[in-house]
VOPA-889171 format. One record per residue: residue number from 1; x, y, z of N, C-alpha, C, CB in turn. Coordinates in steps of 0.02 Angstrom, whole numbers, padded with zeros to 5 digits. Glycine has a CB too. Example, Ala and Ser with C-alpha at 12.3 -4.5 7.8 and 13.67 -1.06 7.14 Angstrom:
// VOPA-889171
1	00660	-00284	00390	00615	-00225	00390	00660	-00165	00390	00565	-00224	00452
2	00642	-00112	00354	00684	-00053	00357	00645	00002	00394	00704	-00030	00286
// end
This chain:
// VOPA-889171
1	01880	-00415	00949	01907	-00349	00934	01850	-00299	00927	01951	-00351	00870
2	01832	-00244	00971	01795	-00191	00965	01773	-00155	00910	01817	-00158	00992
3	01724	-00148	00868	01720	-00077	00809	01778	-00055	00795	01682	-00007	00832
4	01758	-00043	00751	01800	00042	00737	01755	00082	00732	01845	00059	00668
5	01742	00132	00774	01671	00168	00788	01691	00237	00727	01656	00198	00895
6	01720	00255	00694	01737	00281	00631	01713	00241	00555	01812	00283	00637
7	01692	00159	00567	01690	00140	00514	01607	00138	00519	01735	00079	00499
8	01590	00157	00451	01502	00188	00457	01461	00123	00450	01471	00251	00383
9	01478	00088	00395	01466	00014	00390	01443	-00025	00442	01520	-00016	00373
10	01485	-00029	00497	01504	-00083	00533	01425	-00057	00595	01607	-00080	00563
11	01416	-00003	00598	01364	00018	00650	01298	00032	00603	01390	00092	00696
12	01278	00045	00536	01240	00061	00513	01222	-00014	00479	01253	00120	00482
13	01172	-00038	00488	01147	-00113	00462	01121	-00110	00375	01069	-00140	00517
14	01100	-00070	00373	01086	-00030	00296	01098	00021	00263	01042	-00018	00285
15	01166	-00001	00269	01222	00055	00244	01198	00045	00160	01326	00030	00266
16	01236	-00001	00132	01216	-00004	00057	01150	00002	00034	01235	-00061	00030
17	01080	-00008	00074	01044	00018	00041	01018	00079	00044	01014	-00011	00039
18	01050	00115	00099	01027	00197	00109	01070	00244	00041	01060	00231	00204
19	01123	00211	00055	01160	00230	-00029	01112	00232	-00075	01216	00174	-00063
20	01095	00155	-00105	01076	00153	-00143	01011	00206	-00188	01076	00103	-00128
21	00963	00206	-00104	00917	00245	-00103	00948	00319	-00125	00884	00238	-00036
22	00980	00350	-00083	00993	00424	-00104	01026	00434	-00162	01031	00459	-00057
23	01075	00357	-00190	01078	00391	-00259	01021	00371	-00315	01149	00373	-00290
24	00962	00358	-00311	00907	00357	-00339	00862	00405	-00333	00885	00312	-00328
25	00853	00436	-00262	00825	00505	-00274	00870	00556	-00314	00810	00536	-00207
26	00919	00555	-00301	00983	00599	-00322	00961	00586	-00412	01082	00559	-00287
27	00948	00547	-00454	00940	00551	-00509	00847	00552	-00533	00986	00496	-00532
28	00832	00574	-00482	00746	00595	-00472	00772	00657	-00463	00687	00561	-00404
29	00805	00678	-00430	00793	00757	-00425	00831	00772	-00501	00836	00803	-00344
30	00885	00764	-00521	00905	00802	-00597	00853	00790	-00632	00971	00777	-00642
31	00806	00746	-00645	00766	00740	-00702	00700	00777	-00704	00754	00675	-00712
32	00697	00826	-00610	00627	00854	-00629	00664	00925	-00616	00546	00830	-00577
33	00716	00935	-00571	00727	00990	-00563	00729	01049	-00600	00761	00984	-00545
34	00743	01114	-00619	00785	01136	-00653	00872	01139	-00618	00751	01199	-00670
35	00902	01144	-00675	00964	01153	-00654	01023	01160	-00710	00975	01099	-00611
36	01087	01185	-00680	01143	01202	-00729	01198	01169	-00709	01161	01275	-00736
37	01211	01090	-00751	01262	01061	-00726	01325	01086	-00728	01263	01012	-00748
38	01360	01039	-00683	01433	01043	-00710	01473	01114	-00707	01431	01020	-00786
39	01461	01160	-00654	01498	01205	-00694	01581	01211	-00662	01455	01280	-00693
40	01587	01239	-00688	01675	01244	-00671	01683	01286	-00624	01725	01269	-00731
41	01726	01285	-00564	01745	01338	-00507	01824	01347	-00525	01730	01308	-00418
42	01845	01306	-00550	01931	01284	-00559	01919	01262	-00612	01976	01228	-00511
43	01988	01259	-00646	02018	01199	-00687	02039	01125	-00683	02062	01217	-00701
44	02046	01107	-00608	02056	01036	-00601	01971	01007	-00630	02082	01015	-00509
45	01982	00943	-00643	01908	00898	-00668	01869	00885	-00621	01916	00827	-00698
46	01876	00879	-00557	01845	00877	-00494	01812	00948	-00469	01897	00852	-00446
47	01838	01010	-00519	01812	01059	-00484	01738	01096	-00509	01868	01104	-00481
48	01700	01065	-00486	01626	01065	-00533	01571	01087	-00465	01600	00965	-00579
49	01533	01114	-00503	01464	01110	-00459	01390	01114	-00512	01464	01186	-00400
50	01351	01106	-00437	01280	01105	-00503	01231	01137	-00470	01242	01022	-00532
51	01180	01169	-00477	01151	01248	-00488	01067	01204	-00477	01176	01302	-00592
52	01044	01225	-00431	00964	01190	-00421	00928	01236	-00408	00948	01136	-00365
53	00872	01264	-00454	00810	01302	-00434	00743	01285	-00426	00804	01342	-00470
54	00718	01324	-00376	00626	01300	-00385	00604	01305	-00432	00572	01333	-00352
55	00562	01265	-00457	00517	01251	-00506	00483	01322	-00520	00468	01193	-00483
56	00460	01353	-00480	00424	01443	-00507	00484	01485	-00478	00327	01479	-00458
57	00531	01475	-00492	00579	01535	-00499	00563	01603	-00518	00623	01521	-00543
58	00563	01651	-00497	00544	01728	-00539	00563	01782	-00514	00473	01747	-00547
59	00642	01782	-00451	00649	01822	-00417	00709	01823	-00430	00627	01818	-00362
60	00760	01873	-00441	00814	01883	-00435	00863	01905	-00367	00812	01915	-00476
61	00814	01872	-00321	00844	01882	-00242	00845	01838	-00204	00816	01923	-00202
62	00859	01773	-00248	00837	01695	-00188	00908	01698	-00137	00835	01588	-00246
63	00880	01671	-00097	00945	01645	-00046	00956	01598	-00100	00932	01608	00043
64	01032	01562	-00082	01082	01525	-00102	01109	01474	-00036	01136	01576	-00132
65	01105	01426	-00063	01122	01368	00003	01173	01322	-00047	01036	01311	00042
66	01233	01329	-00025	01300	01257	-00028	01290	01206	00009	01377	01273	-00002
67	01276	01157	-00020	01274	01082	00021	01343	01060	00015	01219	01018	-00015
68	01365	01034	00059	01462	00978	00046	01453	00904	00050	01536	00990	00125
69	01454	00861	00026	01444	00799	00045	01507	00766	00082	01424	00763	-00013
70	01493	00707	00088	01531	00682	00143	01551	00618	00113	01492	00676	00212
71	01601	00577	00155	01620	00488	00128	01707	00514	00147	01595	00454	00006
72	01725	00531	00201	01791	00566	00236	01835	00577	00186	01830	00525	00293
73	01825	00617	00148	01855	00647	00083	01876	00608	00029	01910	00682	00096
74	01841	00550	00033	01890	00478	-00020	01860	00446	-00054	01925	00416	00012
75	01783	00486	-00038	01722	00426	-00094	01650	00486	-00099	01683	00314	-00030
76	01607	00454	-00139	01560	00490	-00138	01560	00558	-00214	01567	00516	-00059
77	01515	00601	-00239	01524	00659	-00255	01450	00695	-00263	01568	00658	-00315
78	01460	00736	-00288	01398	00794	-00326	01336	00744	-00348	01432	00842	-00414
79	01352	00719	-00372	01298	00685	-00405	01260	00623	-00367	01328	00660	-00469
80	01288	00602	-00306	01273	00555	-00251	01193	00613	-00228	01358	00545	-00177
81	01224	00667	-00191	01183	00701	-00158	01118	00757	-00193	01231	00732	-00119
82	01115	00753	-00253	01098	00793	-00296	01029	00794	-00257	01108	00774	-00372
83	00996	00739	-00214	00927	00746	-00169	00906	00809	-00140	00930	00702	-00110
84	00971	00846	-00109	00974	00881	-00054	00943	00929	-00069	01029	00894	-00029
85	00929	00965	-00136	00919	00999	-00175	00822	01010	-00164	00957	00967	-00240
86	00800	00948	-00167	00736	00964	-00153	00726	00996	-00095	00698	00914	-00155
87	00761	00990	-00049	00736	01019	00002	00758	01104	00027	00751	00970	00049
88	00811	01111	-00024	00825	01168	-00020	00784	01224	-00068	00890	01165	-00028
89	00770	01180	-00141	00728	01232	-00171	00661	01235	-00144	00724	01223	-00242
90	00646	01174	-00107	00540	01206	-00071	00591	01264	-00028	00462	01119	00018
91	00629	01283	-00001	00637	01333	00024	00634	01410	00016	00669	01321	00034
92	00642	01392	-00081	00632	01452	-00106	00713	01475	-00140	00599	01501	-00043
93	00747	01433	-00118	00832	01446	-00126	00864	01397	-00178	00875	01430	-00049
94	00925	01463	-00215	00946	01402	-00247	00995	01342	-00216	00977	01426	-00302
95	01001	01307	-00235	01036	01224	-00186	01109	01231	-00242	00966	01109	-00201
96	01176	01228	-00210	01247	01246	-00266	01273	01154	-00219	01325	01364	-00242
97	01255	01112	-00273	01309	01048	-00238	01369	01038	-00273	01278	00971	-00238
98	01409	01022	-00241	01484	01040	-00252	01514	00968	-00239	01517	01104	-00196
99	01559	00969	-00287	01621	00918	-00294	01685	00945	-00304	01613	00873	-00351
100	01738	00911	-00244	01798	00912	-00252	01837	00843	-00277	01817	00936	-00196
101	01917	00855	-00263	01931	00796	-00291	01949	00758	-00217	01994	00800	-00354
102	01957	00697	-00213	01955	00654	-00166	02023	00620	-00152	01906	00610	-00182
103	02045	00604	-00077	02104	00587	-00031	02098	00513	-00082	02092	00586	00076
104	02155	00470	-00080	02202	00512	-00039	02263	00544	-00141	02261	00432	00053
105	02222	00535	-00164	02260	00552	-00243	02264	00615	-00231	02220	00535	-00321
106	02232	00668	-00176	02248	00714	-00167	02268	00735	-00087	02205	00741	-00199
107	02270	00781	-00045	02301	00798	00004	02234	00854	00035	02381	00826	-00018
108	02249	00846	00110	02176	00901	00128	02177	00965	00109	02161	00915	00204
109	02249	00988	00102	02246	01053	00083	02229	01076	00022	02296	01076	00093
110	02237	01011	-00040	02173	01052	-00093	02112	01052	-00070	02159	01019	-00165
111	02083	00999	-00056	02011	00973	-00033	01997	01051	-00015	02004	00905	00040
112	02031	01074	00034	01997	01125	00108	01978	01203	00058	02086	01148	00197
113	02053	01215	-00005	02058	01253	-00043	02027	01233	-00109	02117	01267	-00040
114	01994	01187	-00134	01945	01202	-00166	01870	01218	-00126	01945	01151	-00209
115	01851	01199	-00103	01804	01226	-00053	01770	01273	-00025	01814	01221	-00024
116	01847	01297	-00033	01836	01398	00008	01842	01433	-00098	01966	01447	00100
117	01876	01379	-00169	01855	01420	-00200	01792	01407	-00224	01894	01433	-00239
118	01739	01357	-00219	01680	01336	-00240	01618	01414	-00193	01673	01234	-00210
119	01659	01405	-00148	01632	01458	-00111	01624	01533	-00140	01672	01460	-00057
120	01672	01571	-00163	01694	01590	-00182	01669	01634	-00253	01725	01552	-00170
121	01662	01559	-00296	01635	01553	-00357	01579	01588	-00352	01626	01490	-00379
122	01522	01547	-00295	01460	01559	-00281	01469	01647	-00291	01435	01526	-00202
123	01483	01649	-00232	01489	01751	-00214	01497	01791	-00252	01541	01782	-00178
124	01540	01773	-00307	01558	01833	-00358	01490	01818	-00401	01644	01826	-00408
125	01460	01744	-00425	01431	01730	-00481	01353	01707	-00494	01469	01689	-00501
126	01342	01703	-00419	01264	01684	-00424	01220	01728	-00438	01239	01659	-00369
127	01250	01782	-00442	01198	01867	-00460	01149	01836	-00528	01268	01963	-00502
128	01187	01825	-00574	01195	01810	-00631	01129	01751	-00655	01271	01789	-00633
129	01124	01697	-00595	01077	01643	-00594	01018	01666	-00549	01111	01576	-00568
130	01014	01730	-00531	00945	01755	-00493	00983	01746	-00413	00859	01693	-00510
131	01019	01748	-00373	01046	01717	-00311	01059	01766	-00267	01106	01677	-00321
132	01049	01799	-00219	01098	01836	-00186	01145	01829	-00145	01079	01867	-00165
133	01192	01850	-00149	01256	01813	-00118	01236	01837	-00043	01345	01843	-00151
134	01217	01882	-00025	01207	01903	00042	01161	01863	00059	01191	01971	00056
135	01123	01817	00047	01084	01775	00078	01101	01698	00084	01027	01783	00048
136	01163	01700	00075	01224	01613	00066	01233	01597	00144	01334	01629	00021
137	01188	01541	00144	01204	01484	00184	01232	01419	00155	01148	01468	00216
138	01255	01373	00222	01283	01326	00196	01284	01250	00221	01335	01349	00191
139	01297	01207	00220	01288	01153	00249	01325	01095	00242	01239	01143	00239
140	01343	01025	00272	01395	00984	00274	01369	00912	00307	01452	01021	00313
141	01381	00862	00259	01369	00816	00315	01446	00761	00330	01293	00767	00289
142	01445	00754	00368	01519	00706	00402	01570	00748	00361	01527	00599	00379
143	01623	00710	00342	01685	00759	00304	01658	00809	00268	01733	00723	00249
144	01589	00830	00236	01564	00887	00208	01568	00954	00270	01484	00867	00182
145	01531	00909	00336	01524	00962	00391	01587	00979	00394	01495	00943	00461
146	01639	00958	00407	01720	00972	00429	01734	01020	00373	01779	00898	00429
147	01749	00999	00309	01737	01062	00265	01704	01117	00260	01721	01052	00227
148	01623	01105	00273	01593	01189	00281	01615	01222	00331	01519	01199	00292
149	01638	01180	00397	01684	01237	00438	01722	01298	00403	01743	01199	00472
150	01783	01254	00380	01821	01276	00331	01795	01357	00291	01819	01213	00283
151	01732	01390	00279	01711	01417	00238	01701	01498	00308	01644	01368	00194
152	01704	01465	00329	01698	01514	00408	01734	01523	00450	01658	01501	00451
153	01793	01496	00439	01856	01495	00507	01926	01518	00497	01871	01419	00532
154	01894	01606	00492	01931	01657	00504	01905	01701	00547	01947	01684	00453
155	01925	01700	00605	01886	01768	00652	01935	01837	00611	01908	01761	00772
156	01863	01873	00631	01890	01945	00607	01878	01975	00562	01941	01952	00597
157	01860	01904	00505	01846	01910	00420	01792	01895	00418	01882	01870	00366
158	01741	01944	00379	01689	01929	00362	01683	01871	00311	01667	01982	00345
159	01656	01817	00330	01656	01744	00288	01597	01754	00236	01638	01669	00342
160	01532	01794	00229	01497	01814	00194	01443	01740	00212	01533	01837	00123
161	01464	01716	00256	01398	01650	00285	01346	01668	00336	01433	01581	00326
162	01305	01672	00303	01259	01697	00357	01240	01644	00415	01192	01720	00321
163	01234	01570	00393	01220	01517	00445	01245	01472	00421	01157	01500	00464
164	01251	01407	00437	01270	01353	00436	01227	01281	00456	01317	01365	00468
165	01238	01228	00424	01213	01178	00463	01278	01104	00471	01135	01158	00423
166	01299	01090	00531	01338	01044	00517	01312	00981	00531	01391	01054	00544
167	01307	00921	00500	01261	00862	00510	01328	00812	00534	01209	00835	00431
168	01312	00769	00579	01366	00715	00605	01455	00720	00588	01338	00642	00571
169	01479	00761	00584	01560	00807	00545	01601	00788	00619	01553	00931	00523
170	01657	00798	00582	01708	00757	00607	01757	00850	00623	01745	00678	00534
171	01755	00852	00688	01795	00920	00704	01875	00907	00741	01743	00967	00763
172	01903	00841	00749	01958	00827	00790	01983	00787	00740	01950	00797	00862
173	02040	00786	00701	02064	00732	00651	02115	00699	00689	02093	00760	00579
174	02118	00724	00742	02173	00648	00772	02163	00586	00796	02208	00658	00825
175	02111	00587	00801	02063	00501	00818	02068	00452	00768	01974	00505	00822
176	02051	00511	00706	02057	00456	00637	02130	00436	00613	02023	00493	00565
177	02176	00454	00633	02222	00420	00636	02244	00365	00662	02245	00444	00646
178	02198	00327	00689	02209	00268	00723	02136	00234	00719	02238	00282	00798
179	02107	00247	00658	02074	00211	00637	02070	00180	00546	02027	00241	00663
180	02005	00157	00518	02055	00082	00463	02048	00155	00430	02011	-00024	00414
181	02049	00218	00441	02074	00272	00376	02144	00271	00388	02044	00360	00377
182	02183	00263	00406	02254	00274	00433	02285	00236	00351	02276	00224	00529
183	02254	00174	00340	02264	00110	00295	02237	00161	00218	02200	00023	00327
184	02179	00212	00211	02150	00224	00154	02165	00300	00132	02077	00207	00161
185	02188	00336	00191	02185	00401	00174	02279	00448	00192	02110	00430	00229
186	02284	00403	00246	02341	00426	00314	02343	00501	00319	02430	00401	00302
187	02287	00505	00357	02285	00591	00398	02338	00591	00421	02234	00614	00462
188	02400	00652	00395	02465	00670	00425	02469	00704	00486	02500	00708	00384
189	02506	00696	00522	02507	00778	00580	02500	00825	00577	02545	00804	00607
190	02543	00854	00494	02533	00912	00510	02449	00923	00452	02613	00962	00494
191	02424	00870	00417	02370	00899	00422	02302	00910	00489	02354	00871	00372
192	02333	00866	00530	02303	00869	00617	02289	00925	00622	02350	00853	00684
193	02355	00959	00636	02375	01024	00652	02330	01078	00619	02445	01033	00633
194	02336	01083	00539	02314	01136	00497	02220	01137	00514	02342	01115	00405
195	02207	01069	00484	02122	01068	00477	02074	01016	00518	02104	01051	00399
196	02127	01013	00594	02047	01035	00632	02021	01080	00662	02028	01007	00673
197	01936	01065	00645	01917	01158	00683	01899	01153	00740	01854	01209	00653
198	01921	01130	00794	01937	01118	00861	01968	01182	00876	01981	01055	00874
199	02045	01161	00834	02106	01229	00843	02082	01294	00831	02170	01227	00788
200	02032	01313	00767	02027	01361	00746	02001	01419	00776	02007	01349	00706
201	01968	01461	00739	01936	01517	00752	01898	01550	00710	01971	01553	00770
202	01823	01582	00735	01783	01571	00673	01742	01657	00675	01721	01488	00683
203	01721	01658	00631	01679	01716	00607	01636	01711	00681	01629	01703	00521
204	01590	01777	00699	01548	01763	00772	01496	01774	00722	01552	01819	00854
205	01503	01813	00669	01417	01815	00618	01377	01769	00597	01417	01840	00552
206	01415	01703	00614	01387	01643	00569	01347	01606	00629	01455	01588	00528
207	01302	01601	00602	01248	01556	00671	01235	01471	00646	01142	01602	00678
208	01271	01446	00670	01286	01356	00670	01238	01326	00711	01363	01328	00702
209	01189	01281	00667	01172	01212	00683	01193	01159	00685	01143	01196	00665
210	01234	01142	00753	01257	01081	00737	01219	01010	00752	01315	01082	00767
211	01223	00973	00727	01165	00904	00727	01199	00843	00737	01120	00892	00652
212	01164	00784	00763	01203	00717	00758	01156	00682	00764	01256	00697	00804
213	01175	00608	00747	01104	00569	00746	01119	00559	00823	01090	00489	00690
214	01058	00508	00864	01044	00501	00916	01096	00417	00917	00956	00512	00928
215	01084	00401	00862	01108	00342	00864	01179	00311	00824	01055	00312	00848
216	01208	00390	00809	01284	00397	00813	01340	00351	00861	01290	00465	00835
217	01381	00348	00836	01462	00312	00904	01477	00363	00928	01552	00274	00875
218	01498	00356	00989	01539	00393	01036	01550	00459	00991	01611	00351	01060
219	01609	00436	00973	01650	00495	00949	01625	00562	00910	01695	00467	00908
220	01569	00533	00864	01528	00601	00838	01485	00642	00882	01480	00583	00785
221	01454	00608	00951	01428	00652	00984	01481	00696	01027	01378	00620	01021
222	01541	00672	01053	01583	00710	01086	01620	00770	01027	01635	00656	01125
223	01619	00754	00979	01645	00796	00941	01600	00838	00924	01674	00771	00893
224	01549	00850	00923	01491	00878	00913	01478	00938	00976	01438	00817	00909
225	01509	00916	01033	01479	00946	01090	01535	00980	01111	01447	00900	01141
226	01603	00954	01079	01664	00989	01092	01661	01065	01038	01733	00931	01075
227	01654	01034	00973	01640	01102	00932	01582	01148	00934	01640	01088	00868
228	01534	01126	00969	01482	01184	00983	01508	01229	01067	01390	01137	00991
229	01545	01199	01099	01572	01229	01152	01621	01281	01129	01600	01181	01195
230	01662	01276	01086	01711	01314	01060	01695	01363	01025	01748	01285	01029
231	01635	01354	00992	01599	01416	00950	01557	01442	00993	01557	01400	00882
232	01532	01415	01053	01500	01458	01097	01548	01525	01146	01465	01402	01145
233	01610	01492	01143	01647	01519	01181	01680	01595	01132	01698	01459	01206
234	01669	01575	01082	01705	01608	01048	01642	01684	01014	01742	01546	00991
235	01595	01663	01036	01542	01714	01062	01489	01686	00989	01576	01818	01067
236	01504	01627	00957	01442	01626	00874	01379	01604	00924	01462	01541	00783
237	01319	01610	00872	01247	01575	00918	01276	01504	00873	01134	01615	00895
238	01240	01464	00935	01242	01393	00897	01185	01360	00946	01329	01347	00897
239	01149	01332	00890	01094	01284	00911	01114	01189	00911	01029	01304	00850
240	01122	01163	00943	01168	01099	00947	01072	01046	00951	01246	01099	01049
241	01061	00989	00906	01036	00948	00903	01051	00863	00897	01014	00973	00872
242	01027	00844	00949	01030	00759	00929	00961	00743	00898	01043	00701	01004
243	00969	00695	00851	00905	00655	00797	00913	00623	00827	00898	00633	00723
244	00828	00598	00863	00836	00552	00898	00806	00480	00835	00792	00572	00975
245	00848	00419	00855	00811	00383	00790	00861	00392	00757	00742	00410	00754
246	00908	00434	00737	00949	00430	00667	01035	00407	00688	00944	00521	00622
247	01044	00385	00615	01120	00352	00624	01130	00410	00562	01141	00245	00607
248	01213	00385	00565	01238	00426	00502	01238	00428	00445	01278	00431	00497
249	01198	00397	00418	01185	00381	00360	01119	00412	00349	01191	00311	00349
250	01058	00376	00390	00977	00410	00376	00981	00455	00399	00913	00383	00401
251	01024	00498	00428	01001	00567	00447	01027	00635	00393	01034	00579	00526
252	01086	00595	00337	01108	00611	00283	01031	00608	00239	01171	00562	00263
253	01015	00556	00241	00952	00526	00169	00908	00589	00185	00892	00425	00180
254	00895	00596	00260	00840	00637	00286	00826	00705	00276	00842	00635	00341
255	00897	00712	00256	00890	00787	00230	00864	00814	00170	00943	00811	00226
256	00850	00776	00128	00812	00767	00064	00738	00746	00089	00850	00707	00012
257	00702	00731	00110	00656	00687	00141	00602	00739	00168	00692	00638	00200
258	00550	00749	00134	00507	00805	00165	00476	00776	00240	00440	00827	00107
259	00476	00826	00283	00430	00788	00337	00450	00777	00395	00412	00730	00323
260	00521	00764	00389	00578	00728	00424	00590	00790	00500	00661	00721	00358
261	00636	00768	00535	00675	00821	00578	00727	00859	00535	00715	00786	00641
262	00768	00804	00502	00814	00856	00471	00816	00893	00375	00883	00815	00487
263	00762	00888	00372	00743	00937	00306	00711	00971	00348	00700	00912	00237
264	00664	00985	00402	00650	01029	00437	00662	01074	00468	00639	01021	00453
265	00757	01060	00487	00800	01108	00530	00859	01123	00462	00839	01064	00616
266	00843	01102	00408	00866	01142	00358	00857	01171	00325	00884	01136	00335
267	00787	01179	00310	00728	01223	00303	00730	01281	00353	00663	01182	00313
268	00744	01289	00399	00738	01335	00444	00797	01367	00436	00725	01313	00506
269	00835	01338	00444	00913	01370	00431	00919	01417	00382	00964	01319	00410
270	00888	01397	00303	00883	01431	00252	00820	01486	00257	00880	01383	00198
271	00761	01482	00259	00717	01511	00271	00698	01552	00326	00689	01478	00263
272	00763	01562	00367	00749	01611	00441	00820	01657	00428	00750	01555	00536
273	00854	01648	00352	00881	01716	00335	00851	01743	00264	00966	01712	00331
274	00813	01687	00239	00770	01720	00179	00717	01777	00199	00727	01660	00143
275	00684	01761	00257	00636	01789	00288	00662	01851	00334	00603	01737	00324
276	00736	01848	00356	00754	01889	00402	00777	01979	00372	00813	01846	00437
// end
């Protein structure tokens, strides 16, 4: 019987210890960082985020970067990825990682709608933590990427995102329906219908990096090349990258990881509207 080229495990040989690893930097970065846990965007208990600054902070005009994590909305949270953060504050920016609550005890349409309010939160409130909202980028890896779509996919409406980065994200949800999520999550039709951004339509202001590892399954590079076609068409800039060398997992770790390709093209992402 073939893969399930959806299940991350089964293609990544050191799945559990790349975990393991990022949630060990992840509790290296709270202990040197500065930062303001926990804060509330909502009232549900899942609706939290946490607030990362550079170490010489002294400007009340940093860019602001949202990281989303990923684990296809059903595992994982805030505190997994808390790494990502280093690489956003050498940028000079504050790093906002965000937790929602998770499938399937919940349904995509909170997931998608807390998201856009974590977003949200940021805009009205980061003045306050030194941040400027006009300098908010954002970023996603696997179900995170599919979500930061989400934060940009209204043409017409100013989304207030200046760029984006989407890392290995899942843009067609009808595949996963016939894979072992069908058994853990059961993507409905009509959430098919509502939240993939295949269908959608997006801000043209927002300039998307989309990324995949080199050594991804099938399906993330075609999905990858299908949603950068659609945002090309739809007139956004988009810069489309394969990691060569990376699966879905180390190209997640990597983004924390000074040195790397992809703390490097997220560094850029952030730092070529800090600078702009």
């Amino acid at each position: 019987m073939p893969k399930d080229p959806f299940r991350i495990r089964d293609h990544v040989a050191d799945f559990d210890e790349i975990v393991a690893d990022i949630v060990a930097r992840s509790a290296a970065t709270r202990a040197t960082l500065p930062m303001v846990a926990d804060v509330a965007y909502g009232a549900h208990q899942a609706e939290r985020l946490d607030l990362f600054f550079p170490p010489d902070r002294g400007s009340d005009d940093m860019p602001v970067h949202m990281f989303i994590h990923g684990g296809y909305w059903r595992m994982f949270s805030k505190s997994d990825y808390s790494y990502v953060a280093d690489t956003v504050t050498r940028s000079g920016a504050i790093a906002v990682i965000i937790d929602y609550a998770l499938m399937p005890a919940v349904r995509m349409a909170t997931i998608v709608d807390q998201v856009r309010r974590a977003k949200q939160w940021v805009l009205e409130n980061i003045a306050t933590h030194g941040g400027n909202p006009d300098r908010f980028t954002i970023s996603g890896h696997s179900a995170g990427a599919h979500l930061a779509t989400m934060l940009f996919d209204e043409a017409g409406t100013p989304s207030k995102v200046r760029a984006a980065l989407l890392l290995g994200g899942l843009y067609d949800l009808k595949p996963l329906q016939d894979s072992f999520l069908a058994a853990e999550i059961g993507i409905t039709d009509q959430e098919v219908a509502a939240f993939s951004p295949l269908t959608h339509e997006f801000d043209r202001d927002v300039h998307v990096s989309i990324l995949v590892g080199g050594e991804e399954t099938p399906p993330f590079h075609l999905q990858a090349e299908a949603l950068a076609a659609r945002l090309e068409t739809q007139g956004l800039a988009v810069a489309r990258t394969t990691l060569a060398g990376s699966n879905h997992m180390s190209s997640v770790r990597d983004l924390g990881v000074a040195g790397t390709s992809e703390a490097s093209l997220l560094m850029s992402v952030i730092s070529g509207i800090a600078t702009g």
